[in-house]
C-alpha positions as CSV (number, residue, x, y, z in Angstrom):
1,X,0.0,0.0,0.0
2,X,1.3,3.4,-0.9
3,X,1.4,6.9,0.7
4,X,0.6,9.8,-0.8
5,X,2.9,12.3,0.4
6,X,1.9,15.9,0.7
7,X,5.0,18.5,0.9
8,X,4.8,21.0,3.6
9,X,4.3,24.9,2.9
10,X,8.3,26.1,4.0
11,X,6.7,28.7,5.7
12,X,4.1,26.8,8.0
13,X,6.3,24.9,10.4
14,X,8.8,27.7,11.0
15,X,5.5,30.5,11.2
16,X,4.0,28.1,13.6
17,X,6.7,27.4,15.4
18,X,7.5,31.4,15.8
19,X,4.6,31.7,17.2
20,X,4.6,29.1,19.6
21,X,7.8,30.1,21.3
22,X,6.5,33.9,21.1
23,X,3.5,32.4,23.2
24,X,5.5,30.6,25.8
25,X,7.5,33.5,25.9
26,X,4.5,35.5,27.1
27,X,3.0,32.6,29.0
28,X,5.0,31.2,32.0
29,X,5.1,28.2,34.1
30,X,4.1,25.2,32.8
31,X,2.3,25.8,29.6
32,X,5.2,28.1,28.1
33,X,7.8,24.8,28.8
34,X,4.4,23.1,26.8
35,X,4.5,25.3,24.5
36,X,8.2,25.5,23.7
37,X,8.5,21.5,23.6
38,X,5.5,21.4,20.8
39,X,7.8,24.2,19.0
40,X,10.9,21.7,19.4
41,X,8.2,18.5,18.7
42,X,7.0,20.3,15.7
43,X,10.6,21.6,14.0
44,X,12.1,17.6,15.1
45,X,8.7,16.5,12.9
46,X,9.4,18.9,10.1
47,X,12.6,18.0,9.6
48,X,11.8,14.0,9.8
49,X,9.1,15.0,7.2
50,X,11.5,17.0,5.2
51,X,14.2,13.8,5.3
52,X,11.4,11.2,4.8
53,X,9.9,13.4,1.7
54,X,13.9,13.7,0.3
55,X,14.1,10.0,0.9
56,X,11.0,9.1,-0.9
57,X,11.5,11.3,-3.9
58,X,15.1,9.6,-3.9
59,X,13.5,5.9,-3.8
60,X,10.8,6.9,-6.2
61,X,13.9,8.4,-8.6
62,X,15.7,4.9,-8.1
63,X,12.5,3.0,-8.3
64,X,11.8,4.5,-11.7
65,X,15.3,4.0,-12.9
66,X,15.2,0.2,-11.8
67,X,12.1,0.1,-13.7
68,X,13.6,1.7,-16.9
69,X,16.6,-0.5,-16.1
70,X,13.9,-3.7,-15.6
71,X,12.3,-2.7,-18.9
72,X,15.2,-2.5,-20.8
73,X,16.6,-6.1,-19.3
74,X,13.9,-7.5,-20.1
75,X,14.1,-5.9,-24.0
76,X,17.7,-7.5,-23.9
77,X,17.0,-10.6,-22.5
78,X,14.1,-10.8,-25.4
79,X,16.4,-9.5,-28.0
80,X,19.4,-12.9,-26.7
81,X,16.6,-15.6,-26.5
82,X,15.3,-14.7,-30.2
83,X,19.4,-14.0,-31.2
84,X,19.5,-17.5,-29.4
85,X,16.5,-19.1,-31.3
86,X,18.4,-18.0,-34.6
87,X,21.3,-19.1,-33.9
88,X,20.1,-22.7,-32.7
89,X,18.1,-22.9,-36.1
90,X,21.2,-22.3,-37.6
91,X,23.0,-24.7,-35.4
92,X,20.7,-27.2,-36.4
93,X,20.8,-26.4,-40.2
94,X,24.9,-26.9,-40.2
95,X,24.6,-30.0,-38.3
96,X,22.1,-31.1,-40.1
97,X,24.0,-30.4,-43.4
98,X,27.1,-31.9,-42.0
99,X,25.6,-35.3,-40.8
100,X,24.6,-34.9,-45.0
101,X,28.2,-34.2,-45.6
102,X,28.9,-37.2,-43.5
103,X,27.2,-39.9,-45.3
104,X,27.8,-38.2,-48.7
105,X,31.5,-38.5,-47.6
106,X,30.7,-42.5,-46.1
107,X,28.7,-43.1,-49.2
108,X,31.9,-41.9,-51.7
109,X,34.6,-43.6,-49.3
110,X,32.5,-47.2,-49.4
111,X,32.4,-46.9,-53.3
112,X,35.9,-45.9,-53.4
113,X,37.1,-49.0,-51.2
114,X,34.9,-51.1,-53.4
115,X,37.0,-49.8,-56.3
116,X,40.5,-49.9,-54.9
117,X,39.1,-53.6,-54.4
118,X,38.1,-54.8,-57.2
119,X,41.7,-53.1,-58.9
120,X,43.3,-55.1,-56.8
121,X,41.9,-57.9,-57.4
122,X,42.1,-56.9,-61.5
123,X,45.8,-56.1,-60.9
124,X,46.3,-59.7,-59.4
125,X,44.8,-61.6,-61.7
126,X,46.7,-59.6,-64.3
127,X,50.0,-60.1,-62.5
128,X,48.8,-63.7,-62.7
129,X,48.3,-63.8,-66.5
130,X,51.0,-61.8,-67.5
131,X,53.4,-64.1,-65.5
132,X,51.5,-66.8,-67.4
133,X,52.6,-65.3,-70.5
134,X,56.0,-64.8,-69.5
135,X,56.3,-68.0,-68.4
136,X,54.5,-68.8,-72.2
137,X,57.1,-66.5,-74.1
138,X,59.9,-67.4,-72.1
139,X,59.2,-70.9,-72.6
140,X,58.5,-70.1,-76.6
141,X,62.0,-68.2,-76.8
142,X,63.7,-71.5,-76.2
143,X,62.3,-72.9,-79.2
144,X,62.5,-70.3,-81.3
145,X,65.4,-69.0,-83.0
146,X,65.8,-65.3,-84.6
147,X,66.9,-64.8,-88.5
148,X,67.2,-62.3,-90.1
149,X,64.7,-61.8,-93.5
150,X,68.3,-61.6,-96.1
151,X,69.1,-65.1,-94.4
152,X,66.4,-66.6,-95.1
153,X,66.3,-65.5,-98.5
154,X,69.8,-66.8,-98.9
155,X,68.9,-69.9,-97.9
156,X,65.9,-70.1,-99.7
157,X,68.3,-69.5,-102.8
158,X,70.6,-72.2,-102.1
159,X,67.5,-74.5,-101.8
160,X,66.8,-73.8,-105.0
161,X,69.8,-74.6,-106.2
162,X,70.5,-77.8,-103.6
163,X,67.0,-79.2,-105.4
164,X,68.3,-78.1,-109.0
165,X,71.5,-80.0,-108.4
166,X,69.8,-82.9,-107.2
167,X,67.3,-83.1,-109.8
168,X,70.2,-83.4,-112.6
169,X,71.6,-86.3,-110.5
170,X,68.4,-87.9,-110.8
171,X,68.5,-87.8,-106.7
172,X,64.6,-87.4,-106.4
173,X,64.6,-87.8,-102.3
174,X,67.5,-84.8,-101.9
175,X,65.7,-82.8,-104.6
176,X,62.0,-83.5,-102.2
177,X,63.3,-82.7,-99.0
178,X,65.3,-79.3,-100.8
179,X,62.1,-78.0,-101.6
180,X,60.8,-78.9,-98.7
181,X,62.9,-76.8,-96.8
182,X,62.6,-74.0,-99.8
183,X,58.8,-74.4,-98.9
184,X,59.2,-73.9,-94.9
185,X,61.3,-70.8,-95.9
186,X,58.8,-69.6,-97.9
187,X,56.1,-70.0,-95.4
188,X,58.2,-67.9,-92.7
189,X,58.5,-65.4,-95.1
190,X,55.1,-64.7,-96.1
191,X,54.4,-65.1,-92.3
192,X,57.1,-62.4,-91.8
193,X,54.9,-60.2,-94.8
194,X,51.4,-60.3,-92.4
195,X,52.9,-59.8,-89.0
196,X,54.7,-56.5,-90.8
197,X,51.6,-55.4,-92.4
């Protein structure tokens, strides 16, 4: 419950009190030591009014500014929890994109494991059939002998004229297997022709 408070006149008190000591002045005994403690009573009272009415107007001053000050809290502490709100959107919307991020990432990593797998598994099984071949090649080499292309023609000519010689002898089985061997020259040569074209 609030007082009102009602300021004194200046004048009143100190009017009053002047005349009350201006009485017990002129009255004497009793009633002028009366009269001259209600002076004192009243100037003590005016001045505890006077204090209490500086004290209140200095609480209602601080009382509005804590109110202002309330207000203006209360503005702010709106303002952080909606600054807040945004901001835990936003939270959510970059965790949410980087839990996306995540599996995209998983998803990408998985395939490329899968890959690096299955070239693994490619290069072995290469590895296998080109040692295969190796082994193929190495094992053909040994067979195989390298001539040169005027070699064989030289032979090839003195085939020719081994199987010419034989057939004026009348030596049929030297003359076959010359041109025999003239043929198998022959045939490495025109095999020589495709592999070159």
């Amino acid at each position: 419950m609030s007082a009102t408070v009602v300021p004194l006149p200046p004048s009143s008190s100190s009017e009053t009190t002047d005349f009350l000591r201006r009485m017990a002045s002129m009255v004497s005994g009793r009633n002028g030591e009366m009269l001259l403690r209600a002076a004192s009573l009243i100037e003590s009272l005016a001045h505890r009014a006077t204090s209490a009415e500086r004290l209140y107007h200095r609480e209602h001053e601080e009382n509005t500014r804590n109110i202002e000050l309330r207000e203006a809290g209360e503005m702010a502490s709106d303002a952080m929890v909606k600054q807040l709100d945004a901001l835990r959107g936003q939270l959510a919307e970059v965790t949410a994109a980087a839990a996306a991020e995540r599996t995209a990432f998983d998803a990408e990593r998985d395939k490329l494991l899968g890959l690096m797998q299955h070239a693994e598994s490619h290069i072995g099984k290469l590895t296998t059939e080109l040692e295969t071949l190796r082994a193929s090649v190495d094992s053909f080499n040994e067979t195989v002998v390298s001539v040169p292309t005027e070699m064989l023609r030289l032979a090839r000519t003195q085939f020719d004229f081994l199987s010419a010689g034989f057939a004026r002898k009348g030596d049929v089985i030297s003359q076959a297997m010359s041109e025999i061997g003239g043929f198998a020259i022959d045939q490495a040569l025109t095999a020589k022709k495709i592999d070159t074209a």
